[in-house]
N, C-alpha and C positions, 0 to 999 in steps of 0.2 A: 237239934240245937247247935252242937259243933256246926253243920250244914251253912246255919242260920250266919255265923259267926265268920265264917272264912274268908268273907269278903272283906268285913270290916278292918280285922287281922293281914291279910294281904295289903289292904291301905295304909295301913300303920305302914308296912316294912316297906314299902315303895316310897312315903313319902320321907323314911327315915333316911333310905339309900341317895334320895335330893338332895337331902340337907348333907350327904356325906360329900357327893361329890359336889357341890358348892362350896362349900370349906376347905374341900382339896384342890378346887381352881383356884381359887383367888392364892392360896399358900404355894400352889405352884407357880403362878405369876409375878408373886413376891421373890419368891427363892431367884427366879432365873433373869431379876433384874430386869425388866422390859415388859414387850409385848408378844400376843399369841395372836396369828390366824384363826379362825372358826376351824379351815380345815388341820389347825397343827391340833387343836382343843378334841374336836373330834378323834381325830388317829390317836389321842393322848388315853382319854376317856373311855372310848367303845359305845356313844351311844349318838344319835343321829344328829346332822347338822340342825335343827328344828330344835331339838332338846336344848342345844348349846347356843340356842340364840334366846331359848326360854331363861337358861340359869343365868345368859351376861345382865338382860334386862334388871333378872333379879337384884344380882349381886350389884349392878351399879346404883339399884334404887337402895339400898343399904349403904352405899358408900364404898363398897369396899373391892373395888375395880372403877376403870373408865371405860368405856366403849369406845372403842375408833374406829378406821374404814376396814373392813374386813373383819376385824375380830376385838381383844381386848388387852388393857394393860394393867399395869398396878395404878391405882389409884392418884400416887403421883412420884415425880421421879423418887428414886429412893436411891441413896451412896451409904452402901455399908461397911463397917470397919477393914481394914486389913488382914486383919486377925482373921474375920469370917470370911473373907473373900480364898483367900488361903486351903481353906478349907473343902470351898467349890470346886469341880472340874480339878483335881492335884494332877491326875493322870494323863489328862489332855494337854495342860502347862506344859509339864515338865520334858513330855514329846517335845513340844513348842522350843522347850529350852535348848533341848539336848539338841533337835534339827540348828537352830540358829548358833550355836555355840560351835558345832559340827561345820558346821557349811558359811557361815557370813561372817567369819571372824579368821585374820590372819596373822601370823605372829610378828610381834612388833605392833601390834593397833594398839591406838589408843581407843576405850570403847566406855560410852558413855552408858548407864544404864539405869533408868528412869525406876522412879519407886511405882508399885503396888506388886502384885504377886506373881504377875507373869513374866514381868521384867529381871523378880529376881528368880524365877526357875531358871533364866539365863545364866546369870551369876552366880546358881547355883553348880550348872554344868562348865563355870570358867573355871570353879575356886580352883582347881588342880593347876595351871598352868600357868608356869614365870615369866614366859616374854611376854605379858601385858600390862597395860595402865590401865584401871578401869578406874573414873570419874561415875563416884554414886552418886544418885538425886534423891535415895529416898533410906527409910531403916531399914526393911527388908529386906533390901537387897547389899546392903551396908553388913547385914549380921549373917548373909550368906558365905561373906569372904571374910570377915575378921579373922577367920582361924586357917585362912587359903593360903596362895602362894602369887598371886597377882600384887604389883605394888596398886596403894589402894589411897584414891584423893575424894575427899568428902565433901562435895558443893557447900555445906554449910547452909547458915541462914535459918528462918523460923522454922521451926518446925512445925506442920500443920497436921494433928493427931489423927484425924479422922483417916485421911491417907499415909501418915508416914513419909510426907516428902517436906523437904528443903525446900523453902522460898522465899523473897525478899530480897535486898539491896546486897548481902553478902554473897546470895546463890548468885545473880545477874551478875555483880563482879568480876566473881571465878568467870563466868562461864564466857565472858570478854576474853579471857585468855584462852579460851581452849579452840581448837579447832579436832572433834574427833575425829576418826577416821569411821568409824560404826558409831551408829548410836540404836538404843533399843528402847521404845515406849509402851506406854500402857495406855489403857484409855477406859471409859465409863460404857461407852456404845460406839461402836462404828456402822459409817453410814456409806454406801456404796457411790452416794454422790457428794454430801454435805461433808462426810472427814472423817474427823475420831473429836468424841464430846469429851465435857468436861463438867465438873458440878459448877468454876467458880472462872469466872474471866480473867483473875490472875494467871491462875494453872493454864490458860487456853494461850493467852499471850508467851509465856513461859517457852510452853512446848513447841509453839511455833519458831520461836529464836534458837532452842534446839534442833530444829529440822533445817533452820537457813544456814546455820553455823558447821551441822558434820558433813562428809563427805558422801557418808553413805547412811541411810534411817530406816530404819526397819516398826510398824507397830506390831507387837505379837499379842494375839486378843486369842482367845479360846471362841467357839463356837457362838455361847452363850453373850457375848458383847454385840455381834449382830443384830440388834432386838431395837434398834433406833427408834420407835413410834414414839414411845414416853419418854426420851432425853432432856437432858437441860439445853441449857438455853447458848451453852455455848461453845464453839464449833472451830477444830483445826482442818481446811485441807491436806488431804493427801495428794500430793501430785509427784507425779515423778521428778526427782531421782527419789523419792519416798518408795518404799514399799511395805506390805505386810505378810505376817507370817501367822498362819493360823491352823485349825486342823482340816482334817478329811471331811466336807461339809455334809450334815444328816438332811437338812430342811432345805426344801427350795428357794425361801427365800434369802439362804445364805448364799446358796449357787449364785441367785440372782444379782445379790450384792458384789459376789467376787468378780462375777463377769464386766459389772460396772466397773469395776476398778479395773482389773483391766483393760476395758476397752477405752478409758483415759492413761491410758500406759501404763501403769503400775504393775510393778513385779509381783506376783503373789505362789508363794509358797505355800503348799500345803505340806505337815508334818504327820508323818504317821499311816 
């Protein structure tokens, strides 16, 4: 009887371990903001390319992913708070920060430096030092220095909660007077040909008159911003004198992306 049994028993746990790793794709492709290759899903998972084109179908006919060319995304763009973005990737940022704070920053600048989380790992590695101005755009990076030693001018304007940054008639104002010398951004996704996204065509217009205005722009994205398949809808070039600061790239198609930039001039930093 046990005999009789083993098979049906062995079905059970194989088809339970499906459903496990189906619920761990899809919450891994949430978590990391974007999209995955078949072959990043594969090397992620341990189980063959076949399998992994078995579970996308799956999981897209539940809703809960998209299919695209190559592999899969979250379902649809998703912009999560600051607070949790913070949280992601702290170790790779803050390399980020310290490289750019270390190396693209000279005393006496004026440095602008853009809200979300990896703009304020920068701000985080300025608070110590007195011959700067830094020009915030966002909170995060506002409550990295309130207790620093940089003099500190706050764009002002709405605040928009989901990000944490200053925008509206007040920010545009200020930002008429300013001309940085550094400026450091953030972004939703970057794309090795189309830019650095943004969830809202305010913020994309925004960013852009801060890239025409400083001297020198730097965006600093962690690894995980690479993931462009599922972005929004709207898009800043990076072109030179723009550059970006990111980490030590794992996935090929971050390689591939940094080469792009690149090969349209752009300076690109790796930290770390």
């Amino acid at each position: 009887m046990p005999v009789e049994n083993a098979p049906r028993a062995s079905s059970r746990r194989t088809s339970r371990k499906t459903k496990e790793r189906r619920a761990s794709m899809a919450a891994w492709l949430r978590e990391r903001e974007g999209s995955a290759s078949v072959a990043d899903l594969t090397e992620e998972f341990g189980v063959s390319e076949a399998t992994i084109r078995r579970d996308l179908r799956t999981l897209e006919g539940s809703g809960e992913l998209l299919r695209v060319f190559g592999g899969a995304a979250a379902s649809r763009p998703v912009e999560f708070g600051w607070r949790e973005k913070g949280e992601t990737h702290a170790a790779a940022k803050q390399r980020i920060g310290d490289f750019a704070a270390e190396n693209l920053v000279s005393d006496g600048d004026t440095v602008y430096i853009d809200a979300g989380t990896t703009p304020a790992a920068v701000a985080r590695a300025l608070s110590g030092r007195r011959d700067l101005t830094v020009v915030v755009g966002g909170l995060a990076a506002l409550l990295e220095l309130a207790e620093g030693e940089p003099k500190v001018i706050v764009l002002g304007g709405v605040l928009r909660r989901r990000s944490a940054s200053f925008l509206g008639a007040q920010a545009d104002s200020v930002l008429d007077h300013l001309t940085p010398d550094v400026s450091f951004l953030g972004t939703e996704f970057l794309d090795g040909v189309r830019g650095a996204n943004y969830p809202e065509l305010e913020q994309a217009m925004f960013k852009s008159r801060i890239l025409q205005r400083s001297r020198r722009s730097w965006i600093v994205v962690d690894e995980s911003k690479f993931r462009a398949e599922q972005a929004f809808a709207n898009w800043v070039p990076v072109i030179p004198p723009a550059g970006v600061v990111t980490e030590v790239p794992h996935r090929a198609a971050t390689r591939a992306a940094i080469n792009q930039l690149r090969a349209a001039g752009c300076l690109v930093h790796l930290a770390g």
